[in-house]
Every structure is written in structure tokens, then in C-alpha cells.
N, C-alpha and C positions, 0 to 999 in steps of 0.2 A: 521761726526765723525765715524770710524770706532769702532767695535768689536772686543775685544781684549780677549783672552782667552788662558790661556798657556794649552800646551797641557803636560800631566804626561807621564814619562815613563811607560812602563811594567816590567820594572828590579826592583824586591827592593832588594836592599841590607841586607845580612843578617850577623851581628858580633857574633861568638860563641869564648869567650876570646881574642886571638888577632888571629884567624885566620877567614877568610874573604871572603863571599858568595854572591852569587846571585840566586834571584828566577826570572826567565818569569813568568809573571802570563797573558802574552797573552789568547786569549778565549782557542784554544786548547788544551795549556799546561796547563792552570788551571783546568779544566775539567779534564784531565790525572790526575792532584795533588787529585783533590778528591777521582777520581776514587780508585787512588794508595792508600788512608790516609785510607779511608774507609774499603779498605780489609785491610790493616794493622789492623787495632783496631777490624777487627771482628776474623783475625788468632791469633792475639795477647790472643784477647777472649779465644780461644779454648785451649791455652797451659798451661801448670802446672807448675808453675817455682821448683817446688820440682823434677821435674826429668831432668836430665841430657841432654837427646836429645832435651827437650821441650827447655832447654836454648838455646843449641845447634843452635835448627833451630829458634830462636827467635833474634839471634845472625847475621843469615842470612836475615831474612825478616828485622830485623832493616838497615842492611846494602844496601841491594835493595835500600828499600824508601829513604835511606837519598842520596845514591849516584843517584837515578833519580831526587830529590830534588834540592840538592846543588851540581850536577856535579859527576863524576868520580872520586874514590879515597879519597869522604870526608869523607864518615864513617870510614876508616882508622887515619887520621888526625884528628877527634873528637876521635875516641879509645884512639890516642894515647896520648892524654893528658889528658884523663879523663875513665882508661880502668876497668869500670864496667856498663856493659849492660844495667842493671836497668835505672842508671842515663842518658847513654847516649839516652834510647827509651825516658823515660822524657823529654829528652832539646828537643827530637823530636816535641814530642807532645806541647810543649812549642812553638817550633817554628812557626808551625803551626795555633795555637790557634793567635801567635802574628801576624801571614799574614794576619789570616782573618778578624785582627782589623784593620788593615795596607791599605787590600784593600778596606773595610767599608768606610774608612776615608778620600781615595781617591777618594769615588763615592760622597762624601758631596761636596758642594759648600764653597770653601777656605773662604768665607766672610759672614758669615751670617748678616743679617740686623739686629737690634734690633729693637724694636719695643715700645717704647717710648710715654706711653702716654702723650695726655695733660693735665695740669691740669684743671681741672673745677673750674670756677670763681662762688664764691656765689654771687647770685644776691639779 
């Protein structure tokens, strides 16, 4: 009897309304994703959203990460259907937080056993 074992992609698919993404979350480019998430959230840290430039350049590192994220051009296409900053670094962080359940879930084994006691017979 053979071994039988399906093997996962690396793409997961990601839906923000009806427009339509993909992550690699292969070892390098995952590794790159944190790398990238992580200085986001610590520049993000450092800004003041009361002043002008802090949006400004807040507006650009959002756009960085999501277009090395989900491709070329997406943070455009999330803007434009949803054009304020705030919400749109959220769905970031949203996204994000939903990968790393995504690839948790894929490192679980699809079938877990139950474990079922017997009952015990009174003697």
C-alpha cells in the first residue's frame, strides 16, 4: 500500500471585495513578507497621523508593502475603492494577521485522530 499525501501550494489566494490576489509564501518570500511587515509596523510606529507629511509618507510605505505583498499596482486598486489610508493600512494588517492563520493551518495535519476512549466495564 502506498503513501499517499497531497502536497499544498505556496499561493494562497487572497479576496479584498471582489478584487483578487495572491501571496507566495515560499521560504524566501515569506521571510522577505516578515522582514517587510515588521518594518512597516515599527515606521508606522514612529509617524504622527496629526501631521501632514507623517500621512503623506504613511501613504507610501502603505503602498510599498501591499504592492511587494499582493503584486504591482494593488495598493492602487485597494485605494481606489476604499480611498482612506487609515482603513486601507488596516485591511493590511488584517491581511496579514489572516496569512499567518492560513499558514498555521497548513502546517497542521488535515485529519486529526480522535481519541476515543473505552468505556470501562464495572466488574
Amino acid at each position: 500500500m502506498a503513501i499517499k499525501v497531497s502536497l499544498e501550494s505556496t499561493v494562497v489566494p487572497v479576496e479584498l471585495g471582489d478584487l483578487k490576489f495572491e501571496i507566495d509564501v515560499a521560504d524566501e518570500k515569506y521571510e522577505k513578507i516578515v522582514k517587510d511587515f515588521n518594518g512597516f509596523l515599527e515606521k508606522i510606529g514612529e509617524l504622527d497621523e496629526g501631521k501632514a507629511e507623517d500621512v503623506a509618507q504613511l501613504k507610501v510605505i502603505v503602498e510599498d508593502i501591499y504592492d511587494q505583498l499582493l503584486g504591482e499596482g494593488a495598493y492602487e486598486q485597494i485605494y481606489a475603492k476604499m480611498p482612506n489610508i487609515a482603513f486601507v493600512a488596516g485591511v493590511l494588517v488584517n491581511v496579514v494577521a489572516q496569512l499567518a492563520k492560513e499558514i498555521e493551518n497548513r502546517m497542521m495535519p488535515t485529519a486529526k485522530k480522535k481519541f476515543v476512549p473505552k468505556k470501562q466495564v464495572k466488574k
